[in-house]
DRENLUMFI-145318 format. One record per residue (C-alpha): x, y, z; residue number from 1. Coordinates in Angstrom, 3 decimals. Layout:
R         c1         c2         c3   resi
R          X          Y          Z    NUM
...
END
This chain:
R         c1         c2         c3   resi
R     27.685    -36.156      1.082      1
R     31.278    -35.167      0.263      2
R     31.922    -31.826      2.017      3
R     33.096    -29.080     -0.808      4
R     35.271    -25.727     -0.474      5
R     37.108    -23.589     -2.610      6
R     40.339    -24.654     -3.608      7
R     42.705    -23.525     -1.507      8
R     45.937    -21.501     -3.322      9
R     48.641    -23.065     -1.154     10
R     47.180    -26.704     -1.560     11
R     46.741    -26.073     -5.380     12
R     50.355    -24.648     -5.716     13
R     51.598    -27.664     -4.496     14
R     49.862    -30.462     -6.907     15
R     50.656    -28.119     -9.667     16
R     54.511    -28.265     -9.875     17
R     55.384    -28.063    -13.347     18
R     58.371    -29.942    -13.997     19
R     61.898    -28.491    -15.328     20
R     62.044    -28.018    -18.941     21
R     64.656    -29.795    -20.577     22
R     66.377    -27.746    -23.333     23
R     69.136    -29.980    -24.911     24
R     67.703    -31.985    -27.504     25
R     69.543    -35.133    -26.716     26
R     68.751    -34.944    -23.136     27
R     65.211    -34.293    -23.877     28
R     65.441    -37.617    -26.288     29
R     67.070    -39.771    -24.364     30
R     65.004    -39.006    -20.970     31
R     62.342    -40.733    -22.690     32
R     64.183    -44.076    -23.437     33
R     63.171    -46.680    -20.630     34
R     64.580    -49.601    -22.551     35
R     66.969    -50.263    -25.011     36
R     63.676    -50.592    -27.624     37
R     63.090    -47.445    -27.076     38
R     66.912    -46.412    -27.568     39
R     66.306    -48.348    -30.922     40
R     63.170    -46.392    -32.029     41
R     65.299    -43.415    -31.015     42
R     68.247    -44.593    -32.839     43
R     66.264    -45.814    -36.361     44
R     64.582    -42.195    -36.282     45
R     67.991    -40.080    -36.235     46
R     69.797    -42.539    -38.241     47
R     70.046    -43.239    -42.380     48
R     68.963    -46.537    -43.218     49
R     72.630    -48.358    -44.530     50
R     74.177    -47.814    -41.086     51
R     71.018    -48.587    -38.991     52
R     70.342    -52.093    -40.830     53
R     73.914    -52.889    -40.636     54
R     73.835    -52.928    -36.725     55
R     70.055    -54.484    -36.850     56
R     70.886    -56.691    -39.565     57
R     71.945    -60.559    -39.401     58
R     72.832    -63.149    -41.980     59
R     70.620    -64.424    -44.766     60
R     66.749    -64.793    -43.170     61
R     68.027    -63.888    -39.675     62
R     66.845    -66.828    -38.053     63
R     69.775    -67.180    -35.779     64
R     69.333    -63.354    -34.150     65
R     65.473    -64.163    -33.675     66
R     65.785    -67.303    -32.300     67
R     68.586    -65.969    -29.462     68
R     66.185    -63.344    -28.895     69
R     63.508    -65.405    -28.046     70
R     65.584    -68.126    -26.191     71
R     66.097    -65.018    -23.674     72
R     62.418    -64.304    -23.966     73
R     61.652    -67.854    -22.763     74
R     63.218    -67.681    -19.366     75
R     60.999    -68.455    -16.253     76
R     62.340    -66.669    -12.706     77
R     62.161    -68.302     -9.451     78
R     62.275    -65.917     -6.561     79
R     63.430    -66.416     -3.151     80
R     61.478    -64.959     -0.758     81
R     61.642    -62.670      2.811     82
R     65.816    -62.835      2.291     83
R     66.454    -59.246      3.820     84
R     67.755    -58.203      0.710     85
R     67.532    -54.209      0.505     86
R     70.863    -53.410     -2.051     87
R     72.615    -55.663     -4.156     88
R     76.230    -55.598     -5.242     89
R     76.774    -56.251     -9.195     90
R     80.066    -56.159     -9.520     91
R     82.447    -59.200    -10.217     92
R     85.646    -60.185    -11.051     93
R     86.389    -61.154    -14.612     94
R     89.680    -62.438    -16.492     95
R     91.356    -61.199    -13.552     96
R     90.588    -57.943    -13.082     97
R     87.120    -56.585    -11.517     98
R     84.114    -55.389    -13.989     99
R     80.998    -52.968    -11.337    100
R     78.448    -54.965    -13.819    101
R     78.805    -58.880    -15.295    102
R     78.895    -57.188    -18.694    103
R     81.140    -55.211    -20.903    104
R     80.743    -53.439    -24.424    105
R     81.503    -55.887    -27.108    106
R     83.589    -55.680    -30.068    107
R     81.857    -53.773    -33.054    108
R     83.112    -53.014    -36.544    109
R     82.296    -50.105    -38.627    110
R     81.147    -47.896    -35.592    111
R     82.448    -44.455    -36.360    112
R     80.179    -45.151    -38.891    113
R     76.866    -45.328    -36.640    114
R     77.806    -41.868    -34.827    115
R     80.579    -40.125    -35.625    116
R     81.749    -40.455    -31.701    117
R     82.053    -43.824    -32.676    118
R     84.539    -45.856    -29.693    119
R     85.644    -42.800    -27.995    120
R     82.259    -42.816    -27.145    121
R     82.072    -46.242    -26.078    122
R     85.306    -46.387    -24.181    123
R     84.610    -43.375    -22.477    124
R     81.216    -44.715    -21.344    125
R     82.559    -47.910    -20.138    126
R     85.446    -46.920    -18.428    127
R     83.483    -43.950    -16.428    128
R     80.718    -46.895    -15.613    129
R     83.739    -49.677    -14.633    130
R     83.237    -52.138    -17.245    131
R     85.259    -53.720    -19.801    132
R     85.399    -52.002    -23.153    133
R     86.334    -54.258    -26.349    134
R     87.389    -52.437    -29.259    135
R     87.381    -54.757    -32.940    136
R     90.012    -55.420    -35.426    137
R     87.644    -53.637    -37.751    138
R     87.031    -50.555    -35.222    139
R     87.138    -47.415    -36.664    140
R     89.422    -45.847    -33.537    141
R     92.745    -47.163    -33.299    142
R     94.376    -48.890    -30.527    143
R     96.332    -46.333    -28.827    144
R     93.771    -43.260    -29.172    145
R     91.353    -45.947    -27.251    146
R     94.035    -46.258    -24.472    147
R     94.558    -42.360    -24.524    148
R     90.253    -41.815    -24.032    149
R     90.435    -44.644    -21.426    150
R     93.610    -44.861    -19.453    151
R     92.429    -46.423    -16.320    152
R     89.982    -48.529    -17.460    153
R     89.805    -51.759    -18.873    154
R     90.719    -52.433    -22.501    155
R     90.192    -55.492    -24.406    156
R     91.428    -56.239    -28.059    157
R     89.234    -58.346    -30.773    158
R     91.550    -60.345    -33.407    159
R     90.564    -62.151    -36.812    160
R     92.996    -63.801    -38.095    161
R     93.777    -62.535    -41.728    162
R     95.383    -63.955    -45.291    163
R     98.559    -61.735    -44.108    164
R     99.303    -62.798    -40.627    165
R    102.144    -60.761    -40.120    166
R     99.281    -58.072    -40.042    167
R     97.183    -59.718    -37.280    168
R    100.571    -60.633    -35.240    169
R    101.655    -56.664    -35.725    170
R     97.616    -55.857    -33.971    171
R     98.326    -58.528    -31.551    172
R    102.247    -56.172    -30.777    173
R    100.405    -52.698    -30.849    174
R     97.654    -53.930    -28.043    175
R    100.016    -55.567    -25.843    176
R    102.148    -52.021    -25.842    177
R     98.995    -50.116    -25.016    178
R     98.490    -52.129    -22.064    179
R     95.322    -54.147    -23.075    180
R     94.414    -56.607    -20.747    181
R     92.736    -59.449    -22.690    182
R     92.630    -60.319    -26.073    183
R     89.400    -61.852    -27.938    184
R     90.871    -64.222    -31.136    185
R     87.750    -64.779    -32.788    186
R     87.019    -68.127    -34.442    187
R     83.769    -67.691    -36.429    188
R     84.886    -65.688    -39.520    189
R     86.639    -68.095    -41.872    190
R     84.296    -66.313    -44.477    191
R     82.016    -63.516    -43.931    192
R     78.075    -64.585    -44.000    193
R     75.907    -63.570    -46.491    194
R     74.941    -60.056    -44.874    195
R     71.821    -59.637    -47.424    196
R     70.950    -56.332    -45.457    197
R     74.156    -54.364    -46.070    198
R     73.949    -55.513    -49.766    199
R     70.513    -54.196    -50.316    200
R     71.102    -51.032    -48.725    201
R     74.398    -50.518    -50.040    202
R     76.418    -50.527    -47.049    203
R     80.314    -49.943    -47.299    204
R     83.122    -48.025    -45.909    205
R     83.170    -45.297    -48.197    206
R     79.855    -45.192    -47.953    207
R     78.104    -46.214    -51.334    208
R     76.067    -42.852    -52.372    209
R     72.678    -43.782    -54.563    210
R     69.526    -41.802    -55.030    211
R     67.668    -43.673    -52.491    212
R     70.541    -43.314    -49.892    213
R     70.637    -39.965    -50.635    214
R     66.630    -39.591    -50.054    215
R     67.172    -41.378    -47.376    216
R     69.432    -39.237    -45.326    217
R     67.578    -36.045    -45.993    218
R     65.553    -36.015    -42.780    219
R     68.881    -36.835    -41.058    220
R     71.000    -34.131    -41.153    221
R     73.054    -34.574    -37.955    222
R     74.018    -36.913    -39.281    223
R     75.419    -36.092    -42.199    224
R     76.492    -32.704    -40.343    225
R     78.876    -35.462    -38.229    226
R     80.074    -37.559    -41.141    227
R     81.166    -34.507    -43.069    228
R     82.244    -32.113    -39.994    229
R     84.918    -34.780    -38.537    230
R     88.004    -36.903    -39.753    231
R     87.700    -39.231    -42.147    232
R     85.660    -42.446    -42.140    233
R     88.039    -45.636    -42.203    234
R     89.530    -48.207    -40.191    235
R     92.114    -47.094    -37.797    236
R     93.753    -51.001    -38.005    237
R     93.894    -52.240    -41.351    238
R     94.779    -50.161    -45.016    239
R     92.385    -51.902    -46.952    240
R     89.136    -49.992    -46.756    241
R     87.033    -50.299    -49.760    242
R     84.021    -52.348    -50.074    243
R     81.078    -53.904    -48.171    244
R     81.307    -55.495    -44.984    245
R     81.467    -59.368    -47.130    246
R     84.058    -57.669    -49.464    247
R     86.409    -56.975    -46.634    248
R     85.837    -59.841    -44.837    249
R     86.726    -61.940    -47.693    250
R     89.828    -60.707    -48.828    251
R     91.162    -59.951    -45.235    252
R     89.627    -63.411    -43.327    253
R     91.061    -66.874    -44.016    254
R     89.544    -70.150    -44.043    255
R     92.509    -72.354    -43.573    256
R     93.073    -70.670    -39.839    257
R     93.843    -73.853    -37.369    258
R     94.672    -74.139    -33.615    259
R     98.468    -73.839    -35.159    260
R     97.180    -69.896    -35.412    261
R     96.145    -69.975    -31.672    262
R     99.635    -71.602    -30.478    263
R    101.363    -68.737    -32.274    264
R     98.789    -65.721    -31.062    265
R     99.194    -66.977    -27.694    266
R    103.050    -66.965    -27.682    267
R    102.702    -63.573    -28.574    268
R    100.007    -61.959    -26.152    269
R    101.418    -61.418    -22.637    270
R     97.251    -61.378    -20.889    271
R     94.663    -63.073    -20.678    272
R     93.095    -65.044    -23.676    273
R     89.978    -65.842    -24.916    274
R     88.283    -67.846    -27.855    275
R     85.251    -65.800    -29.310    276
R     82.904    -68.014    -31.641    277
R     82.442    -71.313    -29.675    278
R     79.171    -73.032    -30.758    279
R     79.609    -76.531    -29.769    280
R     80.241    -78.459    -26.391    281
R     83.281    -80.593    -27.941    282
R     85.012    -77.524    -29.447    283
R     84.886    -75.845    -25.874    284
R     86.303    -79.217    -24.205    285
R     88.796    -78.984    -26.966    286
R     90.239    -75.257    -25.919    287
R     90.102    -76.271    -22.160    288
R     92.463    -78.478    -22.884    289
R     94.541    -76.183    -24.948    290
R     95.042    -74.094    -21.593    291
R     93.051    -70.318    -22.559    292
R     91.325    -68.426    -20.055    293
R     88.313    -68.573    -21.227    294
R     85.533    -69.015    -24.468    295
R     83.093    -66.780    -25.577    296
R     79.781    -68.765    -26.338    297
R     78.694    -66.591    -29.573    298
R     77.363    -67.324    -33.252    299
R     78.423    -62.974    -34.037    300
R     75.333    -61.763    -32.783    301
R     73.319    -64.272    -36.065    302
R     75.806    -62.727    -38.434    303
R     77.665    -65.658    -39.902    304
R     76.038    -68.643    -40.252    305
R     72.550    -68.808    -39.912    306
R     70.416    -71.577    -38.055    307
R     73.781    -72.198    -36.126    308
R     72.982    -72.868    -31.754    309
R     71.700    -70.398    -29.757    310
R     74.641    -69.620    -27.562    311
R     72.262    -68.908    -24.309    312
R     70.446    -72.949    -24.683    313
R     74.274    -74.119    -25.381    314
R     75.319    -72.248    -21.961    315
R     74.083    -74.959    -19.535    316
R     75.972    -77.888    -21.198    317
R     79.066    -76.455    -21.286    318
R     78.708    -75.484    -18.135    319
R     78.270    -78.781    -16.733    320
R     81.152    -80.319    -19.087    321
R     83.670    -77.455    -18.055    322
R     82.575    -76.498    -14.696    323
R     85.358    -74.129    -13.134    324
R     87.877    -74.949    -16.055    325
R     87.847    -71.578    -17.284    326
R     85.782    -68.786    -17.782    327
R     82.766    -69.101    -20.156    328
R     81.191    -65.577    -21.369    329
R     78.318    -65.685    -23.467    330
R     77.150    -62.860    -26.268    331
R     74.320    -62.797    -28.829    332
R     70.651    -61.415    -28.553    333
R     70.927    -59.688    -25.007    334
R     69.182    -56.545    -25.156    335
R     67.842    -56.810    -21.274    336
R     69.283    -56.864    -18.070    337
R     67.359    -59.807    -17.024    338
R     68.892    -61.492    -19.914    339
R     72.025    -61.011    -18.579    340
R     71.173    -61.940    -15.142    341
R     69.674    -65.316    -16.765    342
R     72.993    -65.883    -18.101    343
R     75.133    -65.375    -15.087    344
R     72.433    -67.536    -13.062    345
R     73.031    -70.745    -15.298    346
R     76.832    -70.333    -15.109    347
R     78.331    -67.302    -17.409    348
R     80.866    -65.529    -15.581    349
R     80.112    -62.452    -17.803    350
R     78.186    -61.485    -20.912    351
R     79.193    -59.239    -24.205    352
R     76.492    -56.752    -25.569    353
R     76.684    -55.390    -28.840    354
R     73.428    -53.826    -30.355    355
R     72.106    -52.424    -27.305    356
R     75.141    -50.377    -27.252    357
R     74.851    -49.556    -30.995    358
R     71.198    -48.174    -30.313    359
R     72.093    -45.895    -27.203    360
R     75.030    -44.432    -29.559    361
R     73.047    -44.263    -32.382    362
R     70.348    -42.382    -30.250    363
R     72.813    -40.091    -28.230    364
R     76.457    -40.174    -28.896    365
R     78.557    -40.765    -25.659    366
R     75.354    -39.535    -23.746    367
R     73.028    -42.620    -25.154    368
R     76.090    -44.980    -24.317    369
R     75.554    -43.885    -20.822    370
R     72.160    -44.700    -21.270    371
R     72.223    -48.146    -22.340    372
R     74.517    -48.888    -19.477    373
R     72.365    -47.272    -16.927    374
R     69.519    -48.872    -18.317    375
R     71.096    -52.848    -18.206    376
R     72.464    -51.452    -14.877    377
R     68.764    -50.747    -13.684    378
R     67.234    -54.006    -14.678    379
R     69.765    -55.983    -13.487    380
R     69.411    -54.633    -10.014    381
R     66.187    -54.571    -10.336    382
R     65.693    -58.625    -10.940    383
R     68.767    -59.223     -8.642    384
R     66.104    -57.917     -5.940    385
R     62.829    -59.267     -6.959    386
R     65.053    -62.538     -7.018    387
R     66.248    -61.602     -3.561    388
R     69.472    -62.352     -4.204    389
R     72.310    -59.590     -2.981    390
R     75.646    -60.520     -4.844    391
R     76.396    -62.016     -8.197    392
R     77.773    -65.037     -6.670    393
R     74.421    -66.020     -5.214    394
R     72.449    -66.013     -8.710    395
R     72.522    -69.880     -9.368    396
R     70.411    -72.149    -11.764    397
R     68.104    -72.489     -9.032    398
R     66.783    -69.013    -10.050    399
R     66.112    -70.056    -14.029    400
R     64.677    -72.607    -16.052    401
R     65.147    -72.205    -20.126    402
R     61.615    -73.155    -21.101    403
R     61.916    -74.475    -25.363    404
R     60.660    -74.112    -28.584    405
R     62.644    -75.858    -30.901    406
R     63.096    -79.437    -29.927    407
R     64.885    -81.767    -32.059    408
R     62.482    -83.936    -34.017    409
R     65.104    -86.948    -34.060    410
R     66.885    -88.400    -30.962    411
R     69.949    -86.409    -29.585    412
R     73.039    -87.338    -32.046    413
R     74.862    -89.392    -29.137    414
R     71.593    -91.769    -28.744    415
R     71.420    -92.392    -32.748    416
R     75.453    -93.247    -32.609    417
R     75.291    -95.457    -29.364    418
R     72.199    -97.276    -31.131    419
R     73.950    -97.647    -34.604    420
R     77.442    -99.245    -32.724    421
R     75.345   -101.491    -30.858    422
R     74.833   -103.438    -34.412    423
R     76.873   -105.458    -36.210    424
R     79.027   -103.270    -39.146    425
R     77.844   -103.609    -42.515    426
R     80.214   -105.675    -44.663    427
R     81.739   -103.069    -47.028    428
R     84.289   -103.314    -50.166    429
R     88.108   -104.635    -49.245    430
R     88.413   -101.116    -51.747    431
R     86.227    -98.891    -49.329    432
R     86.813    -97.974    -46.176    433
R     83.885    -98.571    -43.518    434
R     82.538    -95.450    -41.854    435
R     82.981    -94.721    -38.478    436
R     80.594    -92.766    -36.412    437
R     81.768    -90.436    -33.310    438
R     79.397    -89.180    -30.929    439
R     79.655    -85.753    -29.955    440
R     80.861    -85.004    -26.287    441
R     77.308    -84.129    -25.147    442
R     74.188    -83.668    -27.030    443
R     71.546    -81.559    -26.460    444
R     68.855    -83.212    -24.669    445
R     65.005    -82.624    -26.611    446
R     63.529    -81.041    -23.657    447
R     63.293    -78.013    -21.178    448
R     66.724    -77.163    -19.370    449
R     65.326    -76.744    -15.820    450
R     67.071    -75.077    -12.882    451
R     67.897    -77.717    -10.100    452
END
């Protein structure tokens, strides 16, 4: 029999601490957020619908964002085990300069728009945390008043190339003065992508006021409390401001832009230099051998063309093709700091996220920028230890295999080619040309990429 007593006072005091009230609102919020989904649910419930869909939003069905999603998903850990490991050290050195996490905050347009702290916030947050921050050609915070917010840390610049390039060379000037250490020309916007979400809901800088926007925003009024309390909404880089996000991206974007535009951006840029939109294995051989520090592997986060590779299954082969060329960074679908540590483990020397630091802005202002990093921070110490390894440098494919879903249904391109020379050419017209097949550099192969 279980001896019983009276509770005693002092005992009872003791298992009945009440904890600390928290009275601001957007501490109280974000103290609930454990992941960035729940910095999302945070960020959909405090935010009108146009802006929200515009940072969840992809191109057409949004097959690309899902499947880069779930490439992340499908990632199988192999743990070391009894390697003394009590801390880890996350921080590494990137494009010459040194990053306390293997990410930064990627380059997002419209994002004043989101929460009216917009990339002060975002600066702010990265360069307290010691990560790079990457402000976009189509930021909404210009150039120097991101230098000003974040004077020590590090800056990074994203370019398009537009129709006037005596604009984009005159961005390329005005970062360079500011002291911005590397410079992002992006390669994956010779047209915008069919953005169906931003149509249907109306999106635009000025905004694009109907009834059901309206309705919408009516349990949101922070939000419109920001938007109408601060300076106006437009884009601190470019004059042209009316229109949706396709609308500006088609009269300002040009298709005819060549590696003759990447000789002349690079004469002009003192730092580093990377390619942002590389989404093939023989286009990344190609810029190694044009001499730039470095390629983003990125299809815009499933915003351009959709169905095009998932840059996290294209990571491994060019890893293998490049080796320690140059520097390979990899964006698109990370909303976990496992994914990132996946990423680093099969060769990325550091990873872009975009959404996740949407959502935590979205959710919290500067505040739920914080967040998000201290959340990515969190989980990818936390897998650094259950993998037992202590320093970026030790994560290795060893510790990941990419198990797949989509597999090819014919043989890898370079296997079709190599069987089609094998035969004899078809006898063809004197008139007509024959037609010559090239293999790729490297094809995919139709089955798991495992860690060895």
């Amino acid at each position: 029999m279980v001896k019983r007593q009276f509770p005693n006072p002092i005992e009872l005091a003791e298992l009945m601490r009440f904890k600390k009230p928290t009275l601001n609102p957007t501490d109280r919020r974000l103290e609930k957020a454990l992941t960035i989904a729940d910095l999302r649910t945070i960020a959909q419930r405090r935010t009108p619908r146009a802006p929200f869909d515009y940072t969840e939003g992809a191109a057409e069905g949004e097959l690309s964002l899902a499947r880069a999603r779930q490439a992340f998903e499908d990632v199988e850990f192999h743990p070391s085990i009894l390697r003394n490991v009590p801390e880890v050290d996350m921080t590494t050195q990137v494009l010459g300069g040194t990053s306390s996490m293997p990410f930064g905050i990627a380059p997002t347009g419209f994002t004043r728009m989101m929460q009216t702290e917009g990339e002060i916030a975002g600066s702010g947050a990265a360069g307290a945390a010691g990560i790079p921050f990457t402000l976009s050609t189509l930021g909404t915070t210009s150039i120097e008043d991101v230098k000003a917010n974040n004077p020590t840390g590090r800056n990074w610049f994203q370019l398009y190339v537009m129709r006037d390039r005596e604009v984009s060379y005159d961005l390329v000037r005005r970062a360079a003065a500011a002291g911005f250490d590397t410079l992002f020309f992006t390669v994956d916007t010779p047209v915008a992508g069919a953005r169906l979400r931003d149509k249907r809901a109306g999106f635009s800088i000025p905004p694009q006021l109907t009834p059901g926007v309206v309705i919408n925003a009516i349990p949101r009024p922070a939000w419109w409390i920001n938007f109408l309390t601060t300076p106006k909404l437009e884009f601190a880089s470019l004059s042209s401001t009316g229109g949706t996000v396709g609308d500006l991206l088609n009269a300002a974007m040009d298709p005819t832009i060549s590696f003759d535009d990447l000789e002349i951006i690079r004469s002009l840029w003192p730092g580093k230099i990377m390619v942002k939109g590389v989404q093939t294995v023989e286009d990344a051989l190609l810029l190694a051998d044009k001499g730039v520090d470095g390629i983003v592997l990125s299809n815009h986060g499933g915003r351009q063309l959709d169905r095009a590779p998932i840059p996290f299954h294209l990571l491994p082969h060019v890893v293998k093709e490049l080796g320690s060329d140059m520097e390979i960074h990899v964006d698109t679908g990370i909303m976990n700091g496992a994914d990132i540590v996946a990423s680093v483990a099969l060769g990325a020397k550091f990873t872009l996220v975009g959404r996740a630091y949407l959502y935590g802005l979205m959710a919290g202002g500067r505040r739920g920028v914080d967040k998000t990093i201290s959340i990515l921070g969190s989980e990818i110490e936390r897998t650094m230890k259950l993998l037992e390894a202590a320093t970026i440098e030790e994560l290795s494919p060893k510790h990941v295999t990419q198990l797949s879903r989509l597999q090819p249904i014919a043989k890898p391109f370079a296997d079709v080619a190599e069987a089609m020379t094998a035969h004899q050419p078809r006898t063809v017209p004197a008139n007509k040309p024959a037609r010559s097949v090239k293999a790729p550099a490297k094809a995919s192969k139709a089955k798991d990429v495992a860690a060895s």
